[in-house]
C-alpha positions as CSV (number, residue, x, y, z in Angstrom):
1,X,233.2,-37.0,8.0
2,X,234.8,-33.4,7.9
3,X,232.3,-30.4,8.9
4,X,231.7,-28.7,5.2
5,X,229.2,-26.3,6.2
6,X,230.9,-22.9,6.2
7,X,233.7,-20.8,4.8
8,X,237.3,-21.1,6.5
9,X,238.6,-17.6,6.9
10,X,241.9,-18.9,8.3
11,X,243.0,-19.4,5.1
12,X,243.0,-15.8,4.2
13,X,245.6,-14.8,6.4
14,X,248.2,-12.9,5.6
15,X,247.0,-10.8,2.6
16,X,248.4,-8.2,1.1
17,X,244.4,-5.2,1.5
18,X,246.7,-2.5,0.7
19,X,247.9,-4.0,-2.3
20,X,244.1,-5.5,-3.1
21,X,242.6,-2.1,-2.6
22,X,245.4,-0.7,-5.5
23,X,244.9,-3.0,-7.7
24,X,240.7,-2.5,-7.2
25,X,241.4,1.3,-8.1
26,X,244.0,0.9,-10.8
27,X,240.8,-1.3,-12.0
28,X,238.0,1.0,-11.7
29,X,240.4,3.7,-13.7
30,X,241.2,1.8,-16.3
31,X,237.2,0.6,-16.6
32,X,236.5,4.4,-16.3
33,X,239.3,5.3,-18.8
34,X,237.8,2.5,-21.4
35,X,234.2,4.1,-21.2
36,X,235.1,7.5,-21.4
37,X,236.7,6.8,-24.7
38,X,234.2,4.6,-26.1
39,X,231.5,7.2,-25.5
40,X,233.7,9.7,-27.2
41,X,234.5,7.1,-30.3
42,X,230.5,6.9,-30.6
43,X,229.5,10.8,-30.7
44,X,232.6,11.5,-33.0
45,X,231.2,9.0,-35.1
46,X,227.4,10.3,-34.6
47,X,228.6,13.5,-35.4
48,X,230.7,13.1,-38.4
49,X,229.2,10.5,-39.8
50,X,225.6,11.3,-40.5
């Protein structure tokens, strides 16, 4: 039987971290972007309609 008890690592080599890490940010941004907005939609609508 093969040894299943633990992660193989080897398999990760030869990744791109610099491209990772930009796509992680241009994530975050657009997460940021999307809640900044929302909370803006919601008091514009608290404030001009009530």
């Amino acid at each position: 039987m093969s040894d299943h008890s633990g992660p193989v690592y080897s398999a990760a080599e030869g990744m791109d971290y610099r491209e990772h890490e930009r796509t992680y940010n241009a994530f975050v941004r657009l997460g940021t972007i999307l809640a900044s907005t929302a909370a803006a939609v919601i008091a514009l609508l608290a404030i001009f309609l009530t």
